[in-house]
N, C-alpha and C positions, 0 to 999 in steps of 0.2 A: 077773078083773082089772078094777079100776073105773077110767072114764078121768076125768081130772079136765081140767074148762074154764080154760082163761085168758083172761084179760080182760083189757085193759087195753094200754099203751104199754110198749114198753119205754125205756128211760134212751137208747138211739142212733135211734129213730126220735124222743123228745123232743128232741131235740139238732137233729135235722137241721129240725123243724120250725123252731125256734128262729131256725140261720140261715135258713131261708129269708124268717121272718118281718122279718129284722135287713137282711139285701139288701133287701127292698121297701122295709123305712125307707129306708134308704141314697139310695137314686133318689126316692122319693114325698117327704118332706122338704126336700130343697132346691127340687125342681120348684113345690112351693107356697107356701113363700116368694118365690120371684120371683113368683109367679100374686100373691100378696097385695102386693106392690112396684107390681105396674102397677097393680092396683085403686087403689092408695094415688093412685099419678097420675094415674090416669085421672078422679080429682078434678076436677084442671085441668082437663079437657076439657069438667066440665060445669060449670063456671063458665065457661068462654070465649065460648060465644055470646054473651051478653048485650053484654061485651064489643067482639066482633065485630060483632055490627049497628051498636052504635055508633060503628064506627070506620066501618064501609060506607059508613053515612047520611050521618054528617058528608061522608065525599071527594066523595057525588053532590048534597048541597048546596053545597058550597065547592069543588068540584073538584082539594081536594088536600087530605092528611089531617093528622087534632090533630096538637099537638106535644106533649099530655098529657090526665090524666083528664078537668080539668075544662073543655078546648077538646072533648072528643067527649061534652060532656054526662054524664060519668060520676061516679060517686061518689071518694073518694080510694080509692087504692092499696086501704088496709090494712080497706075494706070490704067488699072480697073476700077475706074470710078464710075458710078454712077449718078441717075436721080436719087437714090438711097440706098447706094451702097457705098461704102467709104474706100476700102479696100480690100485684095484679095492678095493672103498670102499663102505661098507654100513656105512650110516648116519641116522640121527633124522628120522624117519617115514618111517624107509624102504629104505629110496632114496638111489640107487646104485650108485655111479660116475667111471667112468672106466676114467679114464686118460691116454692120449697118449705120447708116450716119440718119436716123430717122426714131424720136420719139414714141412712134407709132407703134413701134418694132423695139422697146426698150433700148434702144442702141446696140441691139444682141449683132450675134454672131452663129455662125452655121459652122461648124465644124465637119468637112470631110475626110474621115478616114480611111484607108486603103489596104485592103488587105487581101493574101494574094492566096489563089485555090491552084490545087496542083497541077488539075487541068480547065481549063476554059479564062474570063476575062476576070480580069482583076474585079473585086467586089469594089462598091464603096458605101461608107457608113455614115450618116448624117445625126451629128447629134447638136441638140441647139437648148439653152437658158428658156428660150422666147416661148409664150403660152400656145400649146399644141394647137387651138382652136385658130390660131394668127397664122401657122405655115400652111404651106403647099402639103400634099400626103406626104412624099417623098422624106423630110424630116419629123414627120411626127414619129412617136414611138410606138 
């Protein structure tokens, strides 16, 4: 009697591969989309220094901060543009707003707040509309 070899997959161990491979989509998929959401905003974060020293300098020259760009020496708004960000403004008391020009991002916006300790560096307070799980640490609450 001759034995013959089999090779190969059968049709229910392809199957099960399949789902398992369909489950790891399932969880790997949305987890990096949101990873790619916060990169998107984490945009703002690196345009905001620049920002932010301006607004520091101005309050320890003048002892109380702009009321817009071009009181903390800044360019307009819409010169901090980015791939998704739209603009960045300072307002009334310092307040930064960076606004997002991105879908992804509800079109929200970052608001930083400034507020000043009697000794050491000016604080800043990040509050934003956009869903906590979408930002960087830095603005979630």
């Amino acid at each position: 009697m001759s034995e013959q070899l089999q090779s190969g997959y059968t049709l229910i161990e392809l199957m099960i591969i399949v789902a398992i491979v369909g489950i790891i989509a399932a969880v790997a998929i949305p987890t990096y989309l949101d990873y790619a959401t916060r990169a998107k905003a984490g945009e703002a974060l690196a345009l905001f220094p620049n920002v932010k020293m301006a607004v520091t300098e101005y309050y320890s020259a003048e002892g109380f901060f702009p009321d817009n760009n071009g009181e903390a020496g800044l360019d307009p708004p819409t010169a901090y543009r980015g791939n998704h960000v739209e603009s960045i403004t300072v307002g009334v008391d310092g307040v930064v707003t960076i606004k997002f020009d991105d879908p992804a991002l509800n079109n929200g916006t970052f608001i930083f707040t400034p507020t000043t300790v009697t000794s050491g560096p000016i604080q800043w307070t990040c509050t934003t509309a956009i869903p906590s799980n979408l930002v960087p640490a830095v603005c979630r609450p």
